[in-house]
C-alpha positions as CSV (number, residue, x, y, z in Angstrom):
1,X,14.2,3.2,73.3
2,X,12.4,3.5,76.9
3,X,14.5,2.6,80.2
4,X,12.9,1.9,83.4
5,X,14.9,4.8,84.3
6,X,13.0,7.0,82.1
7,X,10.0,5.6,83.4
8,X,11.1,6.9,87.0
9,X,11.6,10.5,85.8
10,X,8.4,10.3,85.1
11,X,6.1,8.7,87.5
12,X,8.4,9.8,90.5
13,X,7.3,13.6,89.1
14,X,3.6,12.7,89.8
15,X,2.3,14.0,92.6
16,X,2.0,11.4,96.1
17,X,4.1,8.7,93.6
18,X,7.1,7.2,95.4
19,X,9.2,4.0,94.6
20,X,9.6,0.7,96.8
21,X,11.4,-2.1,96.3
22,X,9.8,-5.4,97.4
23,X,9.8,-9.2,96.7
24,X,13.0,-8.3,94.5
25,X,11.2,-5.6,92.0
26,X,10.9,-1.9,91.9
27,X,7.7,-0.3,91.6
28,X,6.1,2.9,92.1
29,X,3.1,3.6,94.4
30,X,0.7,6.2,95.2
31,X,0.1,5.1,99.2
32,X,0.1,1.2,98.9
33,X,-1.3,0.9,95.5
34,X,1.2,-0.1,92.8
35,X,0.8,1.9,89.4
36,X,4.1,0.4,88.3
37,X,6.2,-2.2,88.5
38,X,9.4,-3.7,86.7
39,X,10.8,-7.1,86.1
40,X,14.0,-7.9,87.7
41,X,16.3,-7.2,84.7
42,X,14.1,-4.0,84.2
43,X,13.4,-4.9,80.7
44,X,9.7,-4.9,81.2
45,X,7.3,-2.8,82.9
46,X,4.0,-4.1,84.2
47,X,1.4,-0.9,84.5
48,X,-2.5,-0.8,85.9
49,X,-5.1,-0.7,82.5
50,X,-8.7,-1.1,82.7
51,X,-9.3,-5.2,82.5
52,X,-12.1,-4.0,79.9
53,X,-9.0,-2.8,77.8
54,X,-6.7,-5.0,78.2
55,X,-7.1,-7.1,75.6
56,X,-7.4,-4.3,72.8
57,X,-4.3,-3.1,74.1
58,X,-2.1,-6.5,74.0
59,X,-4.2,-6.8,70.1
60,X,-3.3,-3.5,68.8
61,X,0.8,-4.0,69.3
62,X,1.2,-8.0,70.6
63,X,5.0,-7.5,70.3
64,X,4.9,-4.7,72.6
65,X,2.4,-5.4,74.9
66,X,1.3,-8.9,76.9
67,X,-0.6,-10.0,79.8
68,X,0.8,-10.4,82.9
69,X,1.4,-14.1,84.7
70,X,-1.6,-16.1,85.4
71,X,-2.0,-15.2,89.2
72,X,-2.5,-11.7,88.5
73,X,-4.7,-11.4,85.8
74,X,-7.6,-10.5,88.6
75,X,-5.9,-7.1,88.4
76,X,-6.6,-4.3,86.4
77,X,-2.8,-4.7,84.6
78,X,-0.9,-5.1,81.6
79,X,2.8,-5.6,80.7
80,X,4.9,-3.8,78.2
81,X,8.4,-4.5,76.8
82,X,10.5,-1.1,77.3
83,X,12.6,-1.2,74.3
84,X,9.6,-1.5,71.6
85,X,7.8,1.9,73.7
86,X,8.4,5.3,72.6
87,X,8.8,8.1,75.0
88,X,5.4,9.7,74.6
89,X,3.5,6.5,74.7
90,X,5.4,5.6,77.8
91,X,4.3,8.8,79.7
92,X,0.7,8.2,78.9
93,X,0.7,4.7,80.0
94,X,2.4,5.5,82.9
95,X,0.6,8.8,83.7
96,X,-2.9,6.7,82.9
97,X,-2.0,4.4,85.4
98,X,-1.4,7.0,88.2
99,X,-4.6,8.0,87.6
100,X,-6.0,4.9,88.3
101,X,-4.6,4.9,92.1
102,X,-5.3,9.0,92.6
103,X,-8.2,10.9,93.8
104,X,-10.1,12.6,90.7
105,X,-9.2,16.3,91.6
106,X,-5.3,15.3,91.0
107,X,-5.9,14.2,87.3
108,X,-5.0,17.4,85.7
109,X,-2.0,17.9,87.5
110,X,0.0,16.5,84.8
111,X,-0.7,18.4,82.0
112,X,-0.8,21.7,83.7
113,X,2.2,23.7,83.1
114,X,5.3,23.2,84.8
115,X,6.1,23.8,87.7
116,X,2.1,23.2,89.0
117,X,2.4,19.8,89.5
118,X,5.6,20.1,92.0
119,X,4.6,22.9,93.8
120,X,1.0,21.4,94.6
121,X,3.1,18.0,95.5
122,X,5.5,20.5,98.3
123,X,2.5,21.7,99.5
124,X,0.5,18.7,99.9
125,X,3.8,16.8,101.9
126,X,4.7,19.9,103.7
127,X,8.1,20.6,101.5
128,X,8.5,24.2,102.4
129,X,12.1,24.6,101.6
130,X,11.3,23.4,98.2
131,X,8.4,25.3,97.6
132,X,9.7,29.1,97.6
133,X,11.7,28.3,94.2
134,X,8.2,27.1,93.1
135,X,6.4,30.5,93.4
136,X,7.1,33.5,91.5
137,X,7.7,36.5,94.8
138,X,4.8,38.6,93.6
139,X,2.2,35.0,93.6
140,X,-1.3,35.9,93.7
141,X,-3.2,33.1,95.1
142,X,-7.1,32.4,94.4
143,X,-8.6,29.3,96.2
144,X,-12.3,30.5,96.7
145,X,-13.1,33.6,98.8
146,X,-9.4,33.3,100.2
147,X,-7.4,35.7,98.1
148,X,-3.7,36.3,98.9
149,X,-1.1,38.3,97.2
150,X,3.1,37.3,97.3
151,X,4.6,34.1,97.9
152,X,5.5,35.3,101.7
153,X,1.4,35.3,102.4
154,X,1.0,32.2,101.0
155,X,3.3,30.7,102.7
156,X,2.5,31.9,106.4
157,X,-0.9,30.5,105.2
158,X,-0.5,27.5,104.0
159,X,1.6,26.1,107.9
160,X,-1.5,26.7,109.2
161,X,-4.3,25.5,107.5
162,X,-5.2,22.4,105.6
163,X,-3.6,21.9,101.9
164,X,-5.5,23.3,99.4
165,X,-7.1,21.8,96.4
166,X,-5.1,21.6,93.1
167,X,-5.7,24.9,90.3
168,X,-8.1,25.1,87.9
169,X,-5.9,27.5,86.0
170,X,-2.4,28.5,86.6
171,X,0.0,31.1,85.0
172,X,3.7,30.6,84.8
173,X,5.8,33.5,84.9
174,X,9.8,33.0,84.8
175,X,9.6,29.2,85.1
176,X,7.4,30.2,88.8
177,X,4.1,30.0,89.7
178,X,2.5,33.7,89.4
179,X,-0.8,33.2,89.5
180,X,-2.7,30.2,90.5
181,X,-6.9,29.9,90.8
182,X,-9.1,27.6,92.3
């Protein structure tokens, strides 16, 4: 069985997602859009779907999903109760729906391997304490004609210049970063 807090640990780990609370209701956001959002008891989840979709969705499992009230069926969006999702089903439906609200060149973020996803997100707010534990000491970084070697380049680099794009490719060595391409 799905909790809304399991729903958290996994939308709050997509890059630029944070959570608000407003007009009584969590949700989770990427700037203002809303890719999540839970009822008051937390029972249900509403998420963003293609309108196109929806109604294949709600057809293929009515007892799990349903469309959400009459005012905001304008909106690309479909509910869910928790209890009847698995885990894996949830993290695509949530994942899906952060794609929805996210510039294409964040999409694979997701399913690169871990710790890609976090350390692009440090970079991209600025998190430099956070991001050292990210990168293996002996990084080589790729990003075009710029080619840098260990994490202390990358980071003297990276205070004063723009945030670079996400990896194509990534390789993980000891749970850091060790090599990451562009």
């Amino acid at each position: 069985m799905v909790t809304a807090d399991d729903v958290r640990e996994v939308g709050l780990a997509l890059p630029r997602a944070y959570e608000s609370f407003t007009g009584g209701r969590y949700k989770l956001k990427v700037r203002q859009i809303v890719f999540v959002g839970f009822s008051r008891d937390e029972t249900d989840m509403g998420f963003g779907y293609p309108r196109e979709a929806r109604d294949g969705l709600i057809e293929s499992d009515p007892a799990t999903f349903f469309l959400p009230p009459q005012r905001d069926l304008r909106y690309q969006w479909v509910c869910a109760h928790l209890d009847r999702l698995d885990a894996e089903e949830m993290r695509e439906l949530v994942t899906d729906a952060w794609r929805m609200c996210t510039p294409q060149m964040l999409h694979d973020l997701p399913e690169m391997e871990p710790p890609t996803a976090a350390a692009w997100s440090a970079m991209d707010s600025g998190d430099w304490d956070l991001l050292p534990d990210l990168l293996h000491p002996r990084l080589h970084f790729v990003d075009g004609d710029l080619e840098l070697r260990g994490r202390p380049a990358l980071l003297a680099h990276l205070r004063s210049h723009p945030v670079p794009r996400p990896p194509t490719s990534v390789e993980v060595r000891e749970g850091r970063i060790w090599r990451w391409v562009r």
